[in-house]
N, C-alpha and C positions, 0 to 999 in steps of 0.2 A: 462314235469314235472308231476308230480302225483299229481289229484286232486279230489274232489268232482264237480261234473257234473251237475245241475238242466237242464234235458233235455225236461223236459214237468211237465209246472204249476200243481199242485197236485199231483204231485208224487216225493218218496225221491230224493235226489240224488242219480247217481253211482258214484264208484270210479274209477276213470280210471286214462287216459292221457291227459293232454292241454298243447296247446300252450303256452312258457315263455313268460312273461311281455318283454318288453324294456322301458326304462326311457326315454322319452323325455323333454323337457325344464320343468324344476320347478317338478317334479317327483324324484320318487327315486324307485329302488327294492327292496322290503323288503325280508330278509328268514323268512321263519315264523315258532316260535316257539310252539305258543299256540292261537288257533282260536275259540272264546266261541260259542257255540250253545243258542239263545236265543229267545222267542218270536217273535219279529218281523224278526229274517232274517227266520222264519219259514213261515212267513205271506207273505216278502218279496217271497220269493221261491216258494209258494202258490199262486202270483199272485194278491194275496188280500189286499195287504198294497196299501194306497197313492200314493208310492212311489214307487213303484213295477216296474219294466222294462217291457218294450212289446214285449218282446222276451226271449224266452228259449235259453237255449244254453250256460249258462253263470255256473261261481263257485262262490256260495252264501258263505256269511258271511261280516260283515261291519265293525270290529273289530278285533283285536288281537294284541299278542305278537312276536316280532322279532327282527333280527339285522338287521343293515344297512350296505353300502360299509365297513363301517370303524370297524366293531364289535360291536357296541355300540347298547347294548339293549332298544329297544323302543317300544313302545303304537303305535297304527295308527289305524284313523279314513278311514272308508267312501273310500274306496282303488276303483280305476277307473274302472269302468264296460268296459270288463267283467268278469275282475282280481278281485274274491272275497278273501277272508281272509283263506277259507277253501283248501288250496293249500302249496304245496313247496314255491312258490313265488306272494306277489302281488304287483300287481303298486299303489305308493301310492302318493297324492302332499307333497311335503315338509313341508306345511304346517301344514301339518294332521298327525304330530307326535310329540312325545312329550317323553323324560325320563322316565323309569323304574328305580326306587330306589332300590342301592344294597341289599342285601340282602330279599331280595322281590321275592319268586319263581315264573317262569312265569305263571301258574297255577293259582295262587293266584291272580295275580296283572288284568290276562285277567277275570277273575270270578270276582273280587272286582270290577272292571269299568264295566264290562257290566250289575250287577246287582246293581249297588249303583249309577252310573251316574246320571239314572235318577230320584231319588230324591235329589242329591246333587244339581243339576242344576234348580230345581223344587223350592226347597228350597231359593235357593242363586238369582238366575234370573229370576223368575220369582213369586213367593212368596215375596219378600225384606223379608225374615226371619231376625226377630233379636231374640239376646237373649234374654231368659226371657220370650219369648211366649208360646202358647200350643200348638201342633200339634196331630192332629189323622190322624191316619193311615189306612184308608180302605182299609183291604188285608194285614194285617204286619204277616202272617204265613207262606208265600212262601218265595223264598230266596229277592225279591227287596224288600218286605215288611219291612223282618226283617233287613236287609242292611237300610232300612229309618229308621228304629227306631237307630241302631245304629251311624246313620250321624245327626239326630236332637236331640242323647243324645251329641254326639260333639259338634255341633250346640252352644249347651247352651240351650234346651230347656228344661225351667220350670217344666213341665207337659207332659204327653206323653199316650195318648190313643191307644189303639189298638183293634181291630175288625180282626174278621177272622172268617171262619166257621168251624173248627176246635178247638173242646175244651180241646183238647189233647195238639195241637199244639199250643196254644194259654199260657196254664199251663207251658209250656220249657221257656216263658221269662220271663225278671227281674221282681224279685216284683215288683219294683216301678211301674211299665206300670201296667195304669190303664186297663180292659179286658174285652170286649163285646164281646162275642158270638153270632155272626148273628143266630140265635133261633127263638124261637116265643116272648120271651122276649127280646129282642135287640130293640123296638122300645122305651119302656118305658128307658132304661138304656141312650141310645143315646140321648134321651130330658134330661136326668137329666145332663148326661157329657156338653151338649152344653149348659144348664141353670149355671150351675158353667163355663163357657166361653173357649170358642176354637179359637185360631184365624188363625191357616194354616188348611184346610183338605190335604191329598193326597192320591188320590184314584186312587187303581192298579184293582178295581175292575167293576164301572160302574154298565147299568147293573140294576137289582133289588136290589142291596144290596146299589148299590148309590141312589136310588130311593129313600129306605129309609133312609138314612143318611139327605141326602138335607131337604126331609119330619121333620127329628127328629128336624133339626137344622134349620129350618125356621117355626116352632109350636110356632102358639099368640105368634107371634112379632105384631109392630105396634106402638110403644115406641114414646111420643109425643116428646120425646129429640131426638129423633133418635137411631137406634140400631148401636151395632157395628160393624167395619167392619169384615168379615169372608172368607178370601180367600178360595176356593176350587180350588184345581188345579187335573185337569184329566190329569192322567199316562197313563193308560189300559184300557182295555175295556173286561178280559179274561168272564165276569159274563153276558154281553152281547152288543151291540154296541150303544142302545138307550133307551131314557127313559123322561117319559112324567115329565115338572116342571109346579105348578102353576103359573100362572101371578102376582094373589095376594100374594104367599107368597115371591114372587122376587122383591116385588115393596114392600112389608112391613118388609123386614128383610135387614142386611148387607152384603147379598151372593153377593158376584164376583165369576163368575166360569171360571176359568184360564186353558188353555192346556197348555200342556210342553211336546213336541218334535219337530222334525225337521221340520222347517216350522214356529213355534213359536219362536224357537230357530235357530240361524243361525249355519252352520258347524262351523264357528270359536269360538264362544261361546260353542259348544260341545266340540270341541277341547280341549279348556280354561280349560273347565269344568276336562274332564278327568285329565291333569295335576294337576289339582288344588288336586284332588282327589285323585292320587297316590301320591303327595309330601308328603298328611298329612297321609297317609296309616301306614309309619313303626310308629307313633307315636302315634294314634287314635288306632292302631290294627284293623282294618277294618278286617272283615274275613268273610267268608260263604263256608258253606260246597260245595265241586267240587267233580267232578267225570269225569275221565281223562282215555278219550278213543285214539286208533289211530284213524288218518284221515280215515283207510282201514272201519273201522266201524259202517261207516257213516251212514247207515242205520238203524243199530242198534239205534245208538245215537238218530234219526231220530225220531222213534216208544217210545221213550223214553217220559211218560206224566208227570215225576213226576215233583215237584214245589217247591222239599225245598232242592235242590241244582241246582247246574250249570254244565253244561256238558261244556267239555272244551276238544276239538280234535285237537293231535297231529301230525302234519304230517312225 
């Protein structure tokens, strides 16, 4: 079959030939439709994720859109190494698929899950969001940013902050979202957003720009009633992988700092998650801009660094 190739950690794929899947017990083939290009299966393929395989040789992607034996279009997770998603076919568990909603182009439905997932799941499982809170968004200018702002206006969220370093890209959202510009003035603006009260962060950034978030929203606390609480949940890490917190302002404010991905999350709650996420899609209007190459272009796709759509290849 015709595939994308990761034959050596840091460098693109090619596209060639591999070897077809076979389904053995609790599996299934998928055709595949539509296979997102996303952050981590670049990390993934790079050898530098957690979760990375110790061997080359394999067709990256962790995601996408296809049929099953029967026609019937579906979502699948997490497809069996070393059958990636970036192929004609991959092997996937029975388990790790889930319903595409008619009228839902594959395009669409593979770009809305691979970028909105992870704050829908962030939100939901690991946040307990309820309505009526506030959330800011560290990073809401890239497409998962702006996919979080539109899953916690669904949500029911009260308030809605957003950050980005783009003032341009920052100007394209709704009025309502309140807008900090990571600047030289963004540390002053972020103590006032968190002095009027935030109670989810989610941050696609890390990093210095999380440095200062934490910073803005942990300034003279120390409240003899107690402060409130303020979950922070780390998404990303694209701004950098680490970043120094005080003692004292973690032991004098209501910061919980929360991860949300695999690992945190189990495959079946991602599963979960994606269903849940495409059910309410034709009805939310979930959208972010795609750009829809063939599988042959894969290196193209590859060299691609932009941040405010989703690359989504077809085989």
């Amino acid at each position: 079959m015709r595939a994308a190739v990761v034959n050596a950690f840091g460098s693109p794929p090619v596209f060639g030939e591999y070897n077809e899947p076979h389904a053995g017990e609790g599996e299934i083939v998928v055709n595949v439709r539509a296979a997102p290009l996303s952050p981590i299966v670049k990390s993934l393929a790079a050898g530098k994720h957690y979760a990375s395989s110790a061997d080359a040789g394999f067709v990256p992607g962790i995601d996408g859109v296809g049929t099953d034996a029967a026609g019937r279009r579906v979502y699948f997770l997490f497809p069996k190494p070393p059958f990636g998603s970036m192929a004609e076919k991959a092997l996937v568990a029975t388990s790790s698929v889930v319903p595409v909603p008619d009228g839902v182009a594959d395009d669409r439905a593979a770009a809305v899950v691979t970028a909105g997932l992870s704050s829908w799941v962030a939100l939901n499982s690991r946040a307990k969001f309820r309505g009526g809170e506030t959330v800011l968004i560290n990073g809401a200018t890239g497409s998962a940013g702006a996919l979080a702002l539109q899953i916690a206006t669904y949500l029911g969220a009260s308030r809605i902050v957003a950050t980005g370093r783009s003032e341009t890209k920052l100007a394209t959202l709704p009025k309502a979202v309140e807008k900090i510009p990571l600047n030289e003035n963004a540390d002053g603006a972020l103590r006032l957003a968190f002095s009027q009260g935030v109670d989810v962060v989610l941050d696609y950034l890390w990093g210095e720009p999380g440095s200062r978030v934490i910073a803005a929203a942990t300034a003279n606390r120390g409240s003899r009633v107690g402060e409130p609480r303020l979950r922070y949940v780390q998404i990303g890490s694209i701004a950098g992988e680490s970043i120094a917190i005080s003692a004292h302002n973690l032991r004098s404010s209501g910061l919980e700092i929360l991860g949300s991905g695999l690992g945190s999350l189990s495959m079946k709650e991602l599963v979960a998650g994606s269903g849940q996420l495409l059910a309410a899609l034709p009805t939310a209007g979930f959208d972010t801009p795609v750009r829809t190459l063939p599988l042959s272009a894969v290196t193209e796709a590859w060299e691609d660094r932009a941040d405010d759509y989703r690359l989504v290849l077809r085989p």
